[in-house]
C-alpha positions in Angstrom: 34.2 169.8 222.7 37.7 168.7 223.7 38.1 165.9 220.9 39.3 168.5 218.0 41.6 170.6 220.4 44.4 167.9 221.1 43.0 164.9 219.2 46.7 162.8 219.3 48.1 162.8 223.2 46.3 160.0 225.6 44.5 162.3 228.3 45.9 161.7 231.5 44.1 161.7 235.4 43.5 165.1 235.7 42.0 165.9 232.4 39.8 163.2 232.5 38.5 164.1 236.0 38.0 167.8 234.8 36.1 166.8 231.6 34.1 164.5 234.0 33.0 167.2 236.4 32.2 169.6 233.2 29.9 166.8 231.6 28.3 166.5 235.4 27.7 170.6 235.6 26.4 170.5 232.3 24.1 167.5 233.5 22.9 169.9 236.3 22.6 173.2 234.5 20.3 171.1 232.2 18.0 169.4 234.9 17.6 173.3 236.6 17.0 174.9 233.6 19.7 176.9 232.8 20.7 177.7 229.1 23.6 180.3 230.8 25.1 181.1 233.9 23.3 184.0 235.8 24.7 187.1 236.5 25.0 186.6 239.9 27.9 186.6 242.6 26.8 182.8 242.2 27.3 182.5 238.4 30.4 184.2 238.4 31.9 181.7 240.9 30.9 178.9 238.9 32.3 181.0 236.1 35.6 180.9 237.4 35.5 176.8 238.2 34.4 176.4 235.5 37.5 178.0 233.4 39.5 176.4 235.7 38.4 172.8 234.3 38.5 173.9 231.2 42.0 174.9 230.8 42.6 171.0 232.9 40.5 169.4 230.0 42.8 170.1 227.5 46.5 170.3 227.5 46.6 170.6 223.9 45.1 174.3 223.7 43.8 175.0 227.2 43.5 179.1 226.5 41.1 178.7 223.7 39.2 175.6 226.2 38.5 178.6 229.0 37.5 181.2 225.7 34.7 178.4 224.4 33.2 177.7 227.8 32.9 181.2 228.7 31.4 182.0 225.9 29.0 179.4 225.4 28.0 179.6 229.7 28.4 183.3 229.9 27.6 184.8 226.8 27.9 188.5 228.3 31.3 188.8 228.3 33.4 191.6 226.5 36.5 190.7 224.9 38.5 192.7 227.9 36.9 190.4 230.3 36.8 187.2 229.0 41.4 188.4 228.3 41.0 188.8 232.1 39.2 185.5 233.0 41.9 183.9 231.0 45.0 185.8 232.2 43.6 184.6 235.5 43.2 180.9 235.0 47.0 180.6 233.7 48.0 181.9 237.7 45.4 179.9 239.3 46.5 176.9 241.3 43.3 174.7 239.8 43.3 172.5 242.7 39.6 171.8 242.7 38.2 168.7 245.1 34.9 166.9 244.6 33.3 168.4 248.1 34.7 172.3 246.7 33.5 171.6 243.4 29.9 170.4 244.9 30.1 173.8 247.3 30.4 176.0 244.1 28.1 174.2 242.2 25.6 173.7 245.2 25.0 170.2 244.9 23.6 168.3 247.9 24.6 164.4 249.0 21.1 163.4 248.0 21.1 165.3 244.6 24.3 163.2 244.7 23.0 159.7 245.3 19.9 160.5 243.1 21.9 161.6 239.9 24.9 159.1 240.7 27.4 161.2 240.6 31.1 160.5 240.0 33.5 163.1 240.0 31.2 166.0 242.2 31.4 165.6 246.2 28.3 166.5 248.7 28.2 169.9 249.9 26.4 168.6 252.8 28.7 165.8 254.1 32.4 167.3 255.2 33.4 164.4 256.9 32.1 161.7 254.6 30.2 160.7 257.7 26.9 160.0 255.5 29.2 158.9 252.4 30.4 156.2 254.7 27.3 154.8 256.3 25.5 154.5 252.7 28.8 152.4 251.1 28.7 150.5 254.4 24.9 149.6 253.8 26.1 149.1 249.7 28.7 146.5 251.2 26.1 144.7 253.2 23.7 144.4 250.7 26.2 142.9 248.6 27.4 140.2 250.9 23.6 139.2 251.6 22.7 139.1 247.7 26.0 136.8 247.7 25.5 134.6 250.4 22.1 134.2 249.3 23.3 133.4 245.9 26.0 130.8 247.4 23.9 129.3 249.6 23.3 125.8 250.1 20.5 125.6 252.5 23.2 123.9 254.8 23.3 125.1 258.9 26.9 126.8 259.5 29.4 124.6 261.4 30.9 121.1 261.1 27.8 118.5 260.3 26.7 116.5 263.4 28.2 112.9 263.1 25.4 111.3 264.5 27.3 108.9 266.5 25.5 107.1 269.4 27.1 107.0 272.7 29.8 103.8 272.7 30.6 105.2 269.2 30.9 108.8 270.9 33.0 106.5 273.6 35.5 105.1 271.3 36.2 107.8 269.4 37.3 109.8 272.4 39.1 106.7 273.6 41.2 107.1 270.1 42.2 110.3 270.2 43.4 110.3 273.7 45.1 107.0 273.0 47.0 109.3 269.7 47.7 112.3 271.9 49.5 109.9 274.5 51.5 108.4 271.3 52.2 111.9 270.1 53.2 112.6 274.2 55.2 109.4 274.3 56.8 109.7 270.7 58.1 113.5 272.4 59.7 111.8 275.4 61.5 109.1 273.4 63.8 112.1 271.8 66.1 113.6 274.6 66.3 117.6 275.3 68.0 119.9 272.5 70.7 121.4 275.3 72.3 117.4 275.6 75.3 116.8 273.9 76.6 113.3 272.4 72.7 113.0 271.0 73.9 111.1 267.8 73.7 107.5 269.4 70.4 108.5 271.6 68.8 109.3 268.6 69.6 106.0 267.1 69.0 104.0 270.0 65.3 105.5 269.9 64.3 105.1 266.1 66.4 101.3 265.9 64.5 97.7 266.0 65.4 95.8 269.2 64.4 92.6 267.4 62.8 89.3 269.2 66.2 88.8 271.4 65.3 91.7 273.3 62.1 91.3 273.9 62.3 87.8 275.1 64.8 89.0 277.4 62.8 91.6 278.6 59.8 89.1 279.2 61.8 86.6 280.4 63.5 88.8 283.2 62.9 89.0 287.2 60.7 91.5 288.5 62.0 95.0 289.2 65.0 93.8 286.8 66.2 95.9 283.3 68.1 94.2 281.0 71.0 95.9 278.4 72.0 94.4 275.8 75.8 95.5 276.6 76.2 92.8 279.1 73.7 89.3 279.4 71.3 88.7 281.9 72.5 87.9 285.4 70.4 85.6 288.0 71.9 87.6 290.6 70.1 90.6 292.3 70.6 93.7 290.5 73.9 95.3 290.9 72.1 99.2 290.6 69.2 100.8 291.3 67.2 102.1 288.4 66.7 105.4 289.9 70.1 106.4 290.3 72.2 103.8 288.2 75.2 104.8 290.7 76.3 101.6 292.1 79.5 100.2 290.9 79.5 97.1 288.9 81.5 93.8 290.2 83.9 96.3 291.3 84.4 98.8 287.8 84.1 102.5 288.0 80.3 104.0 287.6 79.3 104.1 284.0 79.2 108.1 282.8 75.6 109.5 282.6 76.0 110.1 279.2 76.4 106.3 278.8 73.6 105.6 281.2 71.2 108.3 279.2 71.5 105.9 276.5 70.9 102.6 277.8 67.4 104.1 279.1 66.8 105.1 276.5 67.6 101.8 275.1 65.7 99.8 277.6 62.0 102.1 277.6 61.8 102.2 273.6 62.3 98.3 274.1 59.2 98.7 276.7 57.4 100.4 274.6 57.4 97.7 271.6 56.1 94.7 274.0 52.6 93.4 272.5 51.7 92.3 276.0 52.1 95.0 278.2 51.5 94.0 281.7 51.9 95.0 285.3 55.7 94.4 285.6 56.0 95.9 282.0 54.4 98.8 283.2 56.8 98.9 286.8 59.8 98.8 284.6 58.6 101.6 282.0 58.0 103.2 285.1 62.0 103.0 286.4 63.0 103.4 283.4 61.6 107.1 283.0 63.3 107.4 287.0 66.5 106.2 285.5 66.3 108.3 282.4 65.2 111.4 284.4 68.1 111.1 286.7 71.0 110.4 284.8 69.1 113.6 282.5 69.9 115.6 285.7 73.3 114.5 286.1 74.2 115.1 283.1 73.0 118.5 282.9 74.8 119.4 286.0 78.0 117.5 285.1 78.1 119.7 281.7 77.2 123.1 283.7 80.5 122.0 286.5 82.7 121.1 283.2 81.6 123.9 281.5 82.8 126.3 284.0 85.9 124.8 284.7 86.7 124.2 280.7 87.1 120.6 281.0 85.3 118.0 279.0 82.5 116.2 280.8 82.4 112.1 280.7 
């Protein structure tokens, strides 16, 4: 009807929804048995949507669009009115939605769902509160016909292992043997806020090498040993919680010298293959020592800080 009237320009949204809701009218005409409109307040309604579509349908010639529907749905016209019908539909806004166009046409939800229609709304459904629960129930039936497709007969969830209980043992003894790595690997690398990290950091990631460790075995108990200064047979000259004792009469080492050699001393704990009771008592100062000079550092920078000098 519309092919020979503007046969060149691509149809855009709006005539294709408008020739869409005149094939779906003429659909429903058919099915109720109507070769023309009837002359009711009714018919003349439809009338009128229905010129409004047509002049939509076809940008190329829209006048003589309203003239053949008229004509061919309402065959009664005179010439003066079917002039007025037209001169009415140039002024008309046309803006038409589904649910008005199902109102007009009186077409129900179920006539709806039973014809499948497209581009007509549901006179019965203003909120789409019906519309909603059936594409809902759509959606569902969808996503079972898939899953049912995809299945694999398998139960949801991780599969069992099917470990028996020293196995179950162990492998909770590993992981919380890695999380205490993890834990211990976090400790080894000293707070964000600390300056002078450079050296900490490679005091934590270097090799100590055989010397140290023989010289950490080899050592009294309760005793650290640096590897600034050899190993002493006297009593230890400072306590490995506070490191604030002077040494054979020199001034106290800074804390930021201290941090390191903790640091220093508990990554060279940490490496020992045989790791017993004194090992553990000196990992065990060690993170006392490294703690505390920590502290005294912090509050060393915060006093330098606000008197602008630079901290040792």
């Amino acid at each position: 009807m519309f092919s020979d009237l503007h046969p060149t320009s691509p149809a855009t949204k709006p005539e294709l929804i408008a020739r869409g809701r005149l094939k779906e009218a003429r659909e429903t005409f058919a099915e109720r048995g109507w070769k023309r409109l009837p002359q009711t307040e009714r018919g003349q309604a439809i009338l009128i949507w229905g010129a409004d579509h047509a002049w939509l349908a076809s940008s190329g010639n829209p006048k003589r669009s309203v003239e053949r529907w008229c004509k061919r749905w309402a065959p009664w016209l005179t010439d003066a009115e079917l002039r007025a019908i037209v001169s009415d539909t140039v002024i008309s806004n046309k803006r038409w939605s589904a649910d008005q166009s199902a109102i007009v046409l009186e077409i129900s939800l179920a006539e709806r769902t039973n014809r499948n229609l497209r581009h007509i709304g549901a006179s019965d459904d203003p909120n789409y509160d019906a519309r909603r629960d059936i594409r809902k129930a759509k959606a569902a039936e969808r996503s079972r016909k898939y899953r049912a497709r995809h299945s694999t007969g398998a139960k949801p969830g991780r599969p069992p292992l099917n470990l028996s209980p020293d196995e179950v043992r162990k492998r909770k003894n590993d992981q919380a043997a890695k999380r205490m790595r993890q834990y211990r690997a976090l400790r080894q690398t000293p707070s964000r806020h600390l300056k002078e990290i450079d050296r900490v950091t490679q005091l934590s990631v270097t090799h100590a090498g055989d010397a140290v460790v023989a010289s950490l075995l080899a050592a009294p108990s309760g005793r650290l040993i640096s590897l600034d200064a050899p190993a002493s047979p006297q009593p230890p000259h400072r306590k490995a919680s506070s490191f604030n004792a002077v040494t054979n009469g020199a001034e106290p080492m800074p804390a930021g010298a201290r941090l390191r050699e903790a640091h220093f001393e508990r990554n060279a704990l940490l490496r020992l293959e045989r790791f017993d009771t004194a090992a553990l008592r000196w990992l065990i100062s060690a993170d006392s020592a490294l703690e505390a000079a920590r502290r005294e550092l912090e509050q060393r920078q915060h006093h330098h800080h606000t008197r602008g000098e630079k901290p040792r």
